[in-house]
PDB file with one MODEL, atoms N, CA, C and O in Angstrom:
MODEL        1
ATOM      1  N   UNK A   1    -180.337 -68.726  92.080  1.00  0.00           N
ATOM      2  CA  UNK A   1    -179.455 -69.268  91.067  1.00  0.00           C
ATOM      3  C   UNK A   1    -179.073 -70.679  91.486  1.00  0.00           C
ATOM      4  O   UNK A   1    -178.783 -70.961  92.648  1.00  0.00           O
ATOM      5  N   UNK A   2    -179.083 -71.315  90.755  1.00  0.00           N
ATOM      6  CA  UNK A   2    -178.978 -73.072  90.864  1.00  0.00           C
ATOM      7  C   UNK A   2    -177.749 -73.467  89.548  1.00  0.00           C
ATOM      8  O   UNK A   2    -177.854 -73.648  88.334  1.00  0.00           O
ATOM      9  N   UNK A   3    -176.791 -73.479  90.352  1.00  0.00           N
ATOM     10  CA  UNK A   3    -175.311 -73.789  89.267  1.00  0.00           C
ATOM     11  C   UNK A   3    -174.831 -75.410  89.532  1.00  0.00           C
ATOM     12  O   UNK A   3    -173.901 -75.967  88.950  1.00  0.00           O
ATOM     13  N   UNK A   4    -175.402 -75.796  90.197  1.00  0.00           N
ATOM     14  CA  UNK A   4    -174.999 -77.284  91.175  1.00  0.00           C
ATOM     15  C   UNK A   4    -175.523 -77.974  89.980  1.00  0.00           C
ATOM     16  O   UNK A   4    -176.605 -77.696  89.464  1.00  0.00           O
ATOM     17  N   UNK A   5    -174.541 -79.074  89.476  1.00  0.00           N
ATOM     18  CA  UNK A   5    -175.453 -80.270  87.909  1.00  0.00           C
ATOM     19  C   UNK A   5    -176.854 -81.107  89.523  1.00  0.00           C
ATOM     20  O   UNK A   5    -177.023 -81.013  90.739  1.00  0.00           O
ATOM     21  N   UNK A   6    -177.242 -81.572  88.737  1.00  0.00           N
ATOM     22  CA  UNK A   6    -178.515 -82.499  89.414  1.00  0.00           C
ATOM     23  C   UNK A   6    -177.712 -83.604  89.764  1.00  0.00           C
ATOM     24  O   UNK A   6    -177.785 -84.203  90.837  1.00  0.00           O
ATOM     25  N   UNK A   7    -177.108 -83.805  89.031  1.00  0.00           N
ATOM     26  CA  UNK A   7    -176.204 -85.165  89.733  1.00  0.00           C
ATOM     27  C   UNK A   7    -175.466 -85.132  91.685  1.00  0.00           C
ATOM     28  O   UNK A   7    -175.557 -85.840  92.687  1.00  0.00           O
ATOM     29  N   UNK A   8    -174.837 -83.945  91.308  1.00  0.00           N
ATOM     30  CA  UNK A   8    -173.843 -83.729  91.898  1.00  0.00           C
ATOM     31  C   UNK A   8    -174.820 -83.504  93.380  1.00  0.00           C
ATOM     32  O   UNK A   8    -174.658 -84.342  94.267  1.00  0.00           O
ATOM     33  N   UNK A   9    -175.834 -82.348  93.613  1.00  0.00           N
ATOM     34  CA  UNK A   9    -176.533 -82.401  94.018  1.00  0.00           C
ATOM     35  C   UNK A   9    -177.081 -83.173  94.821  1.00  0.00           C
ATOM     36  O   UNK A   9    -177.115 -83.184  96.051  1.00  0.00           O
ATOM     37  N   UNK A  10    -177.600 -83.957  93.895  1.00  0.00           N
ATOM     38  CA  UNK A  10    -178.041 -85.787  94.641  1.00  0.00           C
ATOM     39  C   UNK A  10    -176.958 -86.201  95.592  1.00  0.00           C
ATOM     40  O   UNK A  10    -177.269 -86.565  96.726  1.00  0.00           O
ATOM     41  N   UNK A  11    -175.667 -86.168  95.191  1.00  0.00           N
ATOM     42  CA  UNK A  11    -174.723 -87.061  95.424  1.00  0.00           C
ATOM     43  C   UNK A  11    -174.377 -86.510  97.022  1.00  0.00           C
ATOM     44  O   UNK A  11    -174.094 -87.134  98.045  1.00  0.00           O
ATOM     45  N   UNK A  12    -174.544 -84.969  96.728  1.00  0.00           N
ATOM     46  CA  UNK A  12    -174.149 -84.372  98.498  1.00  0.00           C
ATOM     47  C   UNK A  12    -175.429 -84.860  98.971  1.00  0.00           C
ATOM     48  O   UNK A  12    -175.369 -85.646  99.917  1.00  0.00           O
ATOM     49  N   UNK A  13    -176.546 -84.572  98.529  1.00  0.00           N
ATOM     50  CA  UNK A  13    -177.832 -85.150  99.528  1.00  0.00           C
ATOM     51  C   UNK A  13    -177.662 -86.480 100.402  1.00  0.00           C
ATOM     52  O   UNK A  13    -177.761 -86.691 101.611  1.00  0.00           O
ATOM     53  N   UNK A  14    -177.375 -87.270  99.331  1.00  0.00           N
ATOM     54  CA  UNK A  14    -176.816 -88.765 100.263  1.00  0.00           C
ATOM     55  C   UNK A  14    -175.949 -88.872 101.411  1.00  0.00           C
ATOM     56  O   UNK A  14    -176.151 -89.487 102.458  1.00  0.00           O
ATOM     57  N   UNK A  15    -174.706 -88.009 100.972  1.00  0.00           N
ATOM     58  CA  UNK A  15    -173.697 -87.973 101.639  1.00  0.00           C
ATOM     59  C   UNK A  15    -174.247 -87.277 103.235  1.00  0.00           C
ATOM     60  O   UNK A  15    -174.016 -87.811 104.320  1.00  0.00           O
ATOM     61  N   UNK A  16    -174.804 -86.329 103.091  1.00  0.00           N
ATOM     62  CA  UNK A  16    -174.927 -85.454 103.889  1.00  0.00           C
ATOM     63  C   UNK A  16    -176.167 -86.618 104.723  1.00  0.00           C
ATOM     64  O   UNK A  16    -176.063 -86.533 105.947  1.00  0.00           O
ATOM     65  N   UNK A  17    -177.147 -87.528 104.308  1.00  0.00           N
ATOM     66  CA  UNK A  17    -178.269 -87.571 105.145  1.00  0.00           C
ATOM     67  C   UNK A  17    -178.018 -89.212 105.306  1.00  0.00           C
ATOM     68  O   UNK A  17    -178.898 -89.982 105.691  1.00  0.00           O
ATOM     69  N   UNK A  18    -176.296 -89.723 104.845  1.00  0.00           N
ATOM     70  CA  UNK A  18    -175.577 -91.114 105.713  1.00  0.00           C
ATOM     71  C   UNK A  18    -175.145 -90.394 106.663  1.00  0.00           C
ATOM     72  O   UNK A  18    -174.707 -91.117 107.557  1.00  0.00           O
ATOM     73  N   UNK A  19    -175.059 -89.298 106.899  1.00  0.00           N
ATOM     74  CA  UNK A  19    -174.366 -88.787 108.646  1.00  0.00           C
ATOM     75  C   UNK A  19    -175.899 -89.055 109.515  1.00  0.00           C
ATOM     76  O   UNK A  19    -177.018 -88.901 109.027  1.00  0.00           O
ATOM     77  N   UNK A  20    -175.550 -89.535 111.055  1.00  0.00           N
ATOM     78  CA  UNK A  20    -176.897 -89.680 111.755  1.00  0.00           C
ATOM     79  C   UNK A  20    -176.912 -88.368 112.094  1.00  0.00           C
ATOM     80  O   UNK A  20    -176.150 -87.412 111.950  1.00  0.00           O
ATOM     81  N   UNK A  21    -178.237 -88.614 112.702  1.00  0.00           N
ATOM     82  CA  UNK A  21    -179.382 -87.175 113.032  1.00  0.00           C
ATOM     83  C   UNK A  21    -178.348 -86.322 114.015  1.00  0.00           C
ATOM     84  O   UNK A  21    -177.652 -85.406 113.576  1.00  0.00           O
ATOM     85  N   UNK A  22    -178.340 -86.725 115.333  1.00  0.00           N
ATOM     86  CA  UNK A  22    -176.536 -85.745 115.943  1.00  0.00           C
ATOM     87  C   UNK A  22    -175.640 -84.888 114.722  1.00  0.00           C
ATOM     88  O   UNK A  22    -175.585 -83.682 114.479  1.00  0.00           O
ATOM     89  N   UNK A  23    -175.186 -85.688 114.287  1.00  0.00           N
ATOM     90  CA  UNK A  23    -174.325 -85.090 113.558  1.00  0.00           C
ATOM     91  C   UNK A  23    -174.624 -84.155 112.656  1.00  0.00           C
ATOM     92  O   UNK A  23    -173.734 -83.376 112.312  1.00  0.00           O
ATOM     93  N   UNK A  24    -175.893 -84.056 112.117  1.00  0.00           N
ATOM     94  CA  UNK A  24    -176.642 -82.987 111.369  1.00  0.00           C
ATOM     95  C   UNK A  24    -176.909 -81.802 111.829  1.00  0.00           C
ATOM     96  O   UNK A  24    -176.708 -80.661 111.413  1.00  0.00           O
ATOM     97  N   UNK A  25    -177.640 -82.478 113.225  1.00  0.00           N
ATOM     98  CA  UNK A  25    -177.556 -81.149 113.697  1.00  0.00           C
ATOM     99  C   UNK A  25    -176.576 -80.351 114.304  1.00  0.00           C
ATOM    100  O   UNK A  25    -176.672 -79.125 114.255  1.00  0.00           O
ATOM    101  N   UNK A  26    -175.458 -81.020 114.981  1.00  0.00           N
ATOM    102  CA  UNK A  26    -174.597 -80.258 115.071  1.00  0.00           C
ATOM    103  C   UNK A  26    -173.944 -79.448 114.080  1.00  0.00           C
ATOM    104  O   UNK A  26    -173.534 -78.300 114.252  1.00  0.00           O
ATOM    105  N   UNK A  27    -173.866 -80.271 112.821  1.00  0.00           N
ATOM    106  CA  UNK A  27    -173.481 -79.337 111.631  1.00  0.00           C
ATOM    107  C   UNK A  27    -174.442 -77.870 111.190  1.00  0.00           C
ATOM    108  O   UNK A  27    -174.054 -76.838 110.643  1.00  0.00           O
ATOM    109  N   UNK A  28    -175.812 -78.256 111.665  1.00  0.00           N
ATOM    110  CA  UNK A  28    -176.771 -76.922 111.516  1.00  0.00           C
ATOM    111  C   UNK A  28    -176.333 -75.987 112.684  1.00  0.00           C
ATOM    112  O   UNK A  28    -176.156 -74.921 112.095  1.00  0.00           O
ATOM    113  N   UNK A  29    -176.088 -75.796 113.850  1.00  0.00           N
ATOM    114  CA  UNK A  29    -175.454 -75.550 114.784  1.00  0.00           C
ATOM    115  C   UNK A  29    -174.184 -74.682 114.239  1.00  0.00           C
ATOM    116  O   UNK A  29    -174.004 -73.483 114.028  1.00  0.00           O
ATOM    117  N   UNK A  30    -173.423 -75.807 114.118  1.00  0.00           N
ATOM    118  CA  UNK A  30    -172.149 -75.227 113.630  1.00  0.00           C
ATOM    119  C   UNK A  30    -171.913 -73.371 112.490  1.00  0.00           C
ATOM    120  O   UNK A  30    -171.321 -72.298 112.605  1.00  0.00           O
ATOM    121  N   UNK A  31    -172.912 -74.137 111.425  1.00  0.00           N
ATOM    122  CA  UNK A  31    -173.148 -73.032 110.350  1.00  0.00           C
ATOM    123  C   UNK A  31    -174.152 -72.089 111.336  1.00  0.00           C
ATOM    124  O   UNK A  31    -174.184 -70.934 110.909  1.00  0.00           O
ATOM    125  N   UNK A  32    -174.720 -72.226 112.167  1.00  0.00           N
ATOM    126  CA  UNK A  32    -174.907 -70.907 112.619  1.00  0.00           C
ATOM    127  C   UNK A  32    -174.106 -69.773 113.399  1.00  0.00           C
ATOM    128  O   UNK A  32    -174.160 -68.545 113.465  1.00  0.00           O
ATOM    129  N   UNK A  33    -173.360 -70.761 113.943  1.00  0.00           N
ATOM    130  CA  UNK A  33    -172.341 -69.937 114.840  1.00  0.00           C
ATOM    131  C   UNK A  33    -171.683 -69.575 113.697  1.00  0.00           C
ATOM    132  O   UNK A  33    -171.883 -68.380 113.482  1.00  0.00           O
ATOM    133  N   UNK A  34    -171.163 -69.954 113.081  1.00  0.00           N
ATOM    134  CA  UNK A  34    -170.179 -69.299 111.980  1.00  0.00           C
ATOM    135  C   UNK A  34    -171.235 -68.294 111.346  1.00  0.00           C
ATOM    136  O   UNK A  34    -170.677 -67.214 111.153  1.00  0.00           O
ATOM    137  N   UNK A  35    -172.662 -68.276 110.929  1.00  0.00           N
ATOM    138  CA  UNK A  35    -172.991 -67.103 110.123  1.00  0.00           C
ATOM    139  C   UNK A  35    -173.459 -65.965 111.373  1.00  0.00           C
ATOM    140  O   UNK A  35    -174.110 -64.942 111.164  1.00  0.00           O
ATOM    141  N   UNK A  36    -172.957 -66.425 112.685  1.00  0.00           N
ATOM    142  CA  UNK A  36    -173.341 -65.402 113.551  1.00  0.00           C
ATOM    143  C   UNK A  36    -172.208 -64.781 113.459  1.00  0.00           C
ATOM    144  O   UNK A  36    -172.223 -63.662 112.945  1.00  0.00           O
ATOM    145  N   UNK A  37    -171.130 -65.261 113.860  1.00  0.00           N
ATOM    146  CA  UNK A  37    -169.559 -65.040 113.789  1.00  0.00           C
ATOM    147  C   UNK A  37    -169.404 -64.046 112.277  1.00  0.00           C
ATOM    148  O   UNK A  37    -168.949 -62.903 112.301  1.00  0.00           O
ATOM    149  N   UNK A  38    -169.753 -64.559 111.345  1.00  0.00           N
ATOM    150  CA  UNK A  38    -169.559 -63.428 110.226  1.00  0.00           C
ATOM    151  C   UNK A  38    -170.493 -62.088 110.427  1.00  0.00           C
ATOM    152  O   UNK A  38    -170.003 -60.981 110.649  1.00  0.00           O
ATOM    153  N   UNK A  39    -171.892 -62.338 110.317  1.00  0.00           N
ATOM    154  CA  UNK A  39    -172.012 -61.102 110.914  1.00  0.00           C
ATOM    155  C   UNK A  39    -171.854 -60.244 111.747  1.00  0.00           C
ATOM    156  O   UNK A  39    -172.079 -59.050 111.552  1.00  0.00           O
ATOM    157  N   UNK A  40    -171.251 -60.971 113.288  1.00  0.00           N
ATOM    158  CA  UNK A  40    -170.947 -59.704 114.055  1.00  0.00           C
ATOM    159  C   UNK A  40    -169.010 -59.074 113.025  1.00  0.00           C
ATOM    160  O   UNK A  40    -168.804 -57.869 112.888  1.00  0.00           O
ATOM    161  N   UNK A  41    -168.189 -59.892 112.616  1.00  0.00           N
ATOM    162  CA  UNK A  41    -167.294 -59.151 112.133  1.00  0.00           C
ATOM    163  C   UNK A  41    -167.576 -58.040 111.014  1.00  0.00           C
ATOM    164  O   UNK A  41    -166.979 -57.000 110.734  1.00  0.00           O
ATOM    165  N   UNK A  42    -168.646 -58.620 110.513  1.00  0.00           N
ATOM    166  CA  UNK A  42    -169.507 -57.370 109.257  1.00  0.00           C
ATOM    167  C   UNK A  42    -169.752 -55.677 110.626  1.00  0.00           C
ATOM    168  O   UNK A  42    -168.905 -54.793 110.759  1.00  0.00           O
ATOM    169  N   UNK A  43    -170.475 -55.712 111.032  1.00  0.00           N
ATOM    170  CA  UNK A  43    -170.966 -54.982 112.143  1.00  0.00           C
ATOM    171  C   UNK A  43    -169.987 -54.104 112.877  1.00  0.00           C
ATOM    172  O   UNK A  43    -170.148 -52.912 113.141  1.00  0.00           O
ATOM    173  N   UNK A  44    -168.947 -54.863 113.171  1.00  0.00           N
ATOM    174  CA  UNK A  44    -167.471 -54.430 113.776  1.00  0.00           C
ATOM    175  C   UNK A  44    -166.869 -53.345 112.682  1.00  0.00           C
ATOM    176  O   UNK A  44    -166.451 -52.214 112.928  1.00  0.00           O
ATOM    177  N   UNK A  45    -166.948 -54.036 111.362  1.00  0.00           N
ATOM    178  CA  UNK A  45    -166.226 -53.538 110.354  1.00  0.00           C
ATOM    179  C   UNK A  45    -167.064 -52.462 110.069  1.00  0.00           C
ATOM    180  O   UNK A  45    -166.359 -51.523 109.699  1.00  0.00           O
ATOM    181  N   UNK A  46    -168.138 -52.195 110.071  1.00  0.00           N
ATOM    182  CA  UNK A  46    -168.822 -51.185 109.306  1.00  0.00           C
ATOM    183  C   UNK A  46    -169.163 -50.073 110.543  1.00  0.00           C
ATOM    184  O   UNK A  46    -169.351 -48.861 110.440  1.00  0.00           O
ATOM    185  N   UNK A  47    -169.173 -50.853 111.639  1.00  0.00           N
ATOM    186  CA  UNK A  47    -169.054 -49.379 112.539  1.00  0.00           C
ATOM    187  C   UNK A  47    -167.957 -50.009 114.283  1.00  0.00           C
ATOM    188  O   UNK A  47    -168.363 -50.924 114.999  1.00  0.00           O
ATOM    189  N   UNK A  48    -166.949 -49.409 114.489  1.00  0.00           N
ATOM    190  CA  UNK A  48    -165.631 -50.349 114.520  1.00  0.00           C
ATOM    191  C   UNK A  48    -166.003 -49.846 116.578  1.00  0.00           C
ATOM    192  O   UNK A  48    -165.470 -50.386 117.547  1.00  0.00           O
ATOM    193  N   UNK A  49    -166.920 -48.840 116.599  1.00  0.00           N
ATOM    194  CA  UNK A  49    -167.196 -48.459 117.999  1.00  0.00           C
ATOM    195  C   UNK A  49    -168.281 -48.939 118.564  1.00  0.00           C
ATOM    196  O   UNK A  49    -168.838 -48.400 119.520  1.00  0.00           O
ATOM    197  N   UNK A  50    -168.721 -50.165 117.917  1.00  0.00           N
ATOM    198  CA  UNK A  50    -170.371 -50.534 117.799  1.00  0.00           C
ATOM    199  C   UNK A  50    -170.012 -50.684 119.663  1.00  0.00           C
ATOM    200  O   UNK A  50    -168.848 -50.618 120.058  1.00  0.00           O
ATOM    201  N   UNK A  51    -171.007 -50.855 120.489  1.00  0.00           N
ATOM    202  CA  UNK A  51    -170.800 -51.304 122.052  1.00  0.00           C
ATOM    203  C   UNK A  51    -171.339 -52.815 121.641  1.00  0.00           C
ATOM    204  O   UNK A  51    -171.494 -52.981 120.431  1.00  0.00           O
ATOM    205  N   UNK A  52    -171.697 -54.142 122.664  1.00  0.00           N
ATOM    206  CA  UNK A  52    -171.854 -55.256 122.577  1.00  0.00           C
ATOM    207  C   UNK A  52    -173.755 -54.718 122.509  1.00  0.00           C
ATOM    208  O   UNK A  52    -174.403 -55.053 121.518  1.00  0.00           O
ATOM    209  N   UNK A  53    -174.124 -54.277 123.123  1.00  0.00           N
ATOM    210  CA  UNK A  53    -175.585 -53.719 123.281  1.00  0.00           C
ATOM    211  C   UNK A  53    -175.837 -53.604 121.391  1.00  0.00           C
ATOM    212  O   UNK A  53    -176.574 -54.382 120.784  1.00  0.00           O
ATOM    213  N   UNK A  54    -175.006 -52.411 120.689  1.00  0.00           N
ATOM    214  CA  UNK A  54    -175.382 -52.160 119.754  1.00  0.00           C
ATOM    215  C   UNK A  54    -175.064 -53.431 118.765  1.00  0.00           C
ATOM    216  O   UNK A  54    -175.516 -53.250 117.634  1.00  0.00           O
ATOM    217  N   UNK A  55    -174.693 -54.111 118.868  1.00  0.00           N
ATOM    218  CA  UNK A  55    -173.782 -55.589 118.227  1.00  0.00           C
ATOM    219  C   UNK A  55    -174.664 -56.241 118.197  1.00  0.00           C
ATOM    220  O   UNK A  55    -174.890 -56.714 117.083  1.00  0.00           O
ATOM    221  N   UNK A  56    -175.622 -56.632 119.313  1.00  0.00           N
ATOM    222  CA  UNK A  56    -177.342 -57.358 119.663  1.00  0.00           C
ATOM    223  C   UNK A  56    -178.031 -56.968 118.949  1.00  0.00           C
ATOM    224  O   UNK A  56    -178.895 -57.681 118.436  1.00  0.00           O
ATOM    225  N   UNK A  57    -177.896 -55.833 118.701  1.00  0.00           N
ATOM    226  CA  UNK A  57    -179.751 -54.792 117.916  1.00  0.00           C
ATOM    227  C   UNK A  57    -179.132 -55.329 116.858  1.00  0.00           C
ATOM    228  O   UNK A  57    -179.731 -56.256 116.313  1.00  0.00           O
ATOM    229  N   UNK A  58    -177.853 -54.928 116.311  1.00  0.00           N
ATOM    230  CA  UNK A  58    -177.770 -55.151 114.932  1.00  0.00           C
ATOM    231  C   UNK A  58    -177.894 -56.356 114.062  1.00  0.00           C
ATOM    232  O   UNK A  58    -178.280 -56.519 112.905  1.00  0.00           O
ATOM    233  N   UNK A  59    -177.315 -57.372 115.255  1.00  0.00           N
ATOM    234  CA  UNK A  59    -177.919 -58.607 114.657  1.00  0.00           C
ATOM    235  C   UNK A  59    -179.258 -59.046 114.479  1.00  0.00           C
ATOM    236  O   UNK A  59    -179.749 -59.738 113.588  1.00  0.00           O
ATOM    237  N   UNK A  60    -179.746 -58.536 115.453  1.00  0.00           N
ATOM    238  CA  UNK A  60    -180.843 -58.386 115.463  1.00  0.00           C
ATOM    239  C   UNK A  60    -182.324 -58.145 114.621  1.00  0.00           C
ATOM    240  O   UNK A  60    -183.433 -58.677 114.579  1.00  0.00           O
ATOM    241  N   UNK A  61    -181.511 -56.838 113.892  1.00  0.00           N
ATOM    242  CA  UNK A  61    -181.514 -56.249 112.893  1.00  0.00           C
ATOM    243  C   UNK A  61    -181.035 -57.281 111.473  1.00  0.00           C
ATOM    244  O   UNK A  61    -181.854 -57.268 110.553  1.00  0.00           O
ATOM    245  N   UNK A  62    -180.179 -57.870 111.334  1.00  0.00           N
ATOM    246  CA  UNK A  62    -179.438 -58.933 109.723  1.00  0.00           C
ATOM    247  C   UNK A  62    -180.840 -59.819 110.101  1.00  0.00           C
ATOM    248  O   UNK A  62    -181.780 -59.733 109.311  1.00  0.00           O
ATOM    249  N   UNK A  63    -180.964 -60.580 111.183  1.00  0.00           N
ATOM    250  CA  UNK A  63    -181.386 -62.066 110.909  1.00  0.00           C
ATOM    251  C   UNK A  63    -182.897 -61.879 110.915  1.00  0.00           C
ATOM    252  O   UNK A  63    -183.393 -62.802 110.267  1.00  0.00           O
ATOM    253  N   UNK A  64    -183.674 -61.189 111.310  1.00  0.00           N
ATOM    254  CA  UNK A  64    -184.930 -60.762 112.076  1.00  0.00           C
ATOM    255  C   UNK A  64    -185.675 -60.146 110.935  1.00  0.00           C
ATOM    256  O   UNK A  64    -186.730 -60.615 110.509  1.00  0.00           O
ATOM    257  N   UNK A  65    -185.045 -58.999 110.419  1.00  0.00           N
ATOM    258  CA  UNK A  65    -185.465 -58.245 109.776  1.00  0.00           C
ATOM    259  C   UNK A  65    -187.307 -58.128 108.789  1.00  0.00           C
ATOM    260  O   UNK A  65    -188.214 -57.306 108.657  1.00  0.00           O
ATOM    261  N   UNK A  66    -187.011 -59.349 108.389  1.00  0.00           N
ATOM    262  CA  UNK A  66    -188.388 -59.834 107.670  1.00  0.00           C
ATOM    263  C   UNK A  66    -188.653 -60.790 107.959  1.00  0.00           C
ATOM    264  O   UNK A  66    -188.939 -61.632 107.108  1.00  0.00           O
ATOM    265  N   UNK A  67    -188.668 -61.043 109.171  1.00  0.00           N
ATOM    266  CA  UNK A  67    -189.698 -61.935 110.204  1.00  0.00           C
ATOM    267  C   UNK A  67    -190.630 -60.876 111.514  1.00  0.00           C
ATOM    268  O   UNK A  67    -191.819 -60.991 111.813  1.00  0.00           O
ATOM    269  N   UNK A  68    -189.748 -60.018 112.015  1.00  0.00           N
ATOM    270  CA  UNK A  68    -190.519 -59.484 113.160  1.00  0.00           C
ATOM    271  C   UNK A  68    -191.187 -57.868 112.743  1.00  0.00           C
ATOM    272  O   UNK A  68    -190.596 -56.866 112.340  1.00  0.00           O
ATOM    273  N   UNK A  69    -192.289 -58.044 112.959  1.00  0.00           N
ATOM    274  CA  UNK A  69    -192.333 -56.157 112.604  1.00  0.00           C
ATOM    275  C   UNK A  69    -191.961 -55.532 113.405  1.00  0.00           C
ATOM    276  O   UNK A  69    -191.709 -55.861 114.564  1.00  0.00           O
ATOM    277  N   UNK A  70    -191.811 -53.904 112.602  1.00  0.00           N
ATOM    278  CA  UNK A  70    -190.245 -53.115 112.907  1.00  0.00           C
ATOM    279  C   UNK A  70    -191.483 -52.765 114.150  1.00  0.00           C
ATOM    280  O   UNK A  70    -191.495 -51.624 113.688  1.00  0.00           O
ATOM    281  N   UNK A  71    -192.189 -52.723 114.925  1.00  0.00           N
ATOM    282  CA  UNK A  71    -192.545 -51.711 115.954  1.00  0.00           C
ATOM    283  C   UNK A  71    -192.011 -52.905 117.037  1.00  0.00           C
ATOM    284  O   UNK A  71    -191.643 -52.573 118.164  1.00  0.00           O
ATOM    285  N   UNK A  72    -192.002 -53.952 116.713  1.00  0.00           N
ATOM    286  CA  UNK A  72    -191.662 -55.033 117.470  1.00  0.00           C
ATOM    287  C   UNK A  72    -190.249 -54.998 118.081  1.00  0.00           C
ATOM    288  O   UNK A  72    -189.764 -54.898 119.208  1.00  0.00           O
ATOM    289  N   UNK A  73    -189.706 -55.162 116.496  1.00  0.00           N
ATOM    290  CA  UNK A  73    -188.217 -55.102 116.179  1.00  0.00           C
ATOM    291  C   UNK A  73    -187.576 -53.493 117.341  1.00  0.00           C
ATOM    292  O   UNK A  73    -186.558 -53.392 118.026  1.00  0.00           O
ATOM    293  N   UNK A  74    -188.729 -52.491 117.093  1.00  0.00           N
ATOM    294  CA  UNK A  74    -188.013 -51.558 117.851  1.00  0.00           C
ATOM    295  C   UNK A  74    -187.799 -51.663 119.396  1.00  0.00           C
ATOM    296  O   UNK A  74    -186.853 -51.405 120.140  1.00  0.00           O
ATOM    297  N   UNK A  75    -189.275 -52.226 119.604  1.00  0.00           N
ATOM    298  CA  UNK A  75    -189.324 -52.815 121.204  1.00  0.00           C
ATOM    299  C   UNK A  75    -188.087 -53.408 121.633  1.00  0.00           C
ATOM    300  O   UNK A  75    -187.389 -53.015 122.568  1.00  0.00           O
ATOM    301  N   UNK A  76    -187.925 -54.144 121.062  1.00  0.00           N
ATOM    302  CA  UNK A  76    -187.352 -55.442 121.602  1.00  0.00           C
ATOM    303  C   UNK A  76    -185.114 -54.599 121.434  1.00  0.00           C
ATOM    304  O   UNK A  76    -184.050 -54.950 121.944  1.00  0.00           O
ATOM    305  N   UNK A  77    -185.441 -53.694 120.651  1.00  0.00           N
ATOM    306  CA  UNK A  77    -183.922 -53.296 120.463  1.00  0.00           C
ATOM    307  C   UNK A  77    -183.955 -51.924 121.818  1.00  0.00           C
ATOM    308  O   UNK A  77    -182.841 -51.573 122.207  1.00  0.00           O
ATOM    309  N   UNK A  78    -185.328 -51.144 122.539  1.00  0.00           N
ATOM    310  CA  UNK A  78    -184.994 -50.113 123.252  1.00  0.00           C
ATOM    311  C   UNK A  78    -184.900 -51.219 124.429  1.00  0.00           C
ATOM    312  O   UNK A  78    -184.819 -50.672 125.528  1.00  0.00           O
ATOM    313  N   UNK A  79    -184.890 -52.587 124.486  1.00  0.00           N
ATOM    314  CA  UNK A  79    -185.094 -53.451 125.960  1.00  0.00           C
ATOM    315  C   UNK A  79    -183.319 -53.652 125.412  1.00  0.00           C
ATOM    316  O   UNK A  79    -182.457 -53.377 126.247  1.00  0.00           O
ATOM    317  N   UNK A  80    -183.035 -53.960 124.506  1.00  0.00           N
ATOM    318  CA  UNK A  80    -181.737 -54.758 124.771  1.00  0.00           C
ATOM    319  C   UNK A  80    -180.569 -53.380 125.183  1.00  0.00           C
ATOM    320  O   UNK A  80    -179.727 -53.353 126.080  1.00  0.00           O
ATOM    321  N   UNK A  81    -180.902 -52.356 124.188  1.00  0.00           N
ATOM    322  CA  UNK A  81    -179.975 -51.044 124.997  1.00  0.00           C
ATOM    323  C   UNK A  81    -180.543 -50.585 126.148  1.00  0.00           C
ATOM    324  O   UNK A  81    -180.097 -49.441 126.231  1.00  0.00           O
ATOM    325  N   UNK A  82    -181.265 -50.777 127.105  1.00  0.00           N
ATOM    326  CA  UNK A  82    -181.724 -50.529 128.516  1.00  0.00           C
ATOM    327  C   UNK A  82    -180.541 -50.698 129.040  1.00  0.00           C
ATOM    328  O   UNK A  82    -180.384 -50.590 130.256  1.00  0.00           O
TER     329      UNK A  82
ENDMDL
END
């Protein structure tokens, strides 16, 4: 869904790519920690006894999901609960 006018659009593009290259990326940076930060409180909330082990898989699990195949995905989650 694309609700943004074309104008407006443009107008953050500029804005956003007069900041130098540092500063971009720290802002890409930034929004990750924060969408890491939201999902582990999702995770917490939906199972409130998760251990930090199970907190790993699960993220693991949000971001991964349809990038790694699941025999992979399973590997890699019986190494992190080891």
């Amino acid at each position: 869904m694309k609700d943004t006018h074309p104008d407006i659009e443009e107008r953050f593009f500029k804005m956003i790519m007069e900041r130098s290259g540092e500063e971009r990326l720290r802002m890409g940076f930034e929004m990750g920690a924060i969408a890491r930060k939201l999902v582990i409180a999702s995770i917490i909330q939906t199972i409130p006894e998760a251990s930090d082990k199970d907190i790993k898989a699960a993220i693991l699990e949000r971001f991964y999901k349809n990038e790694i195949p699941q025999d992979i995905r399973q590997k890699i989650i019986k190494r992190i609960k080891e």
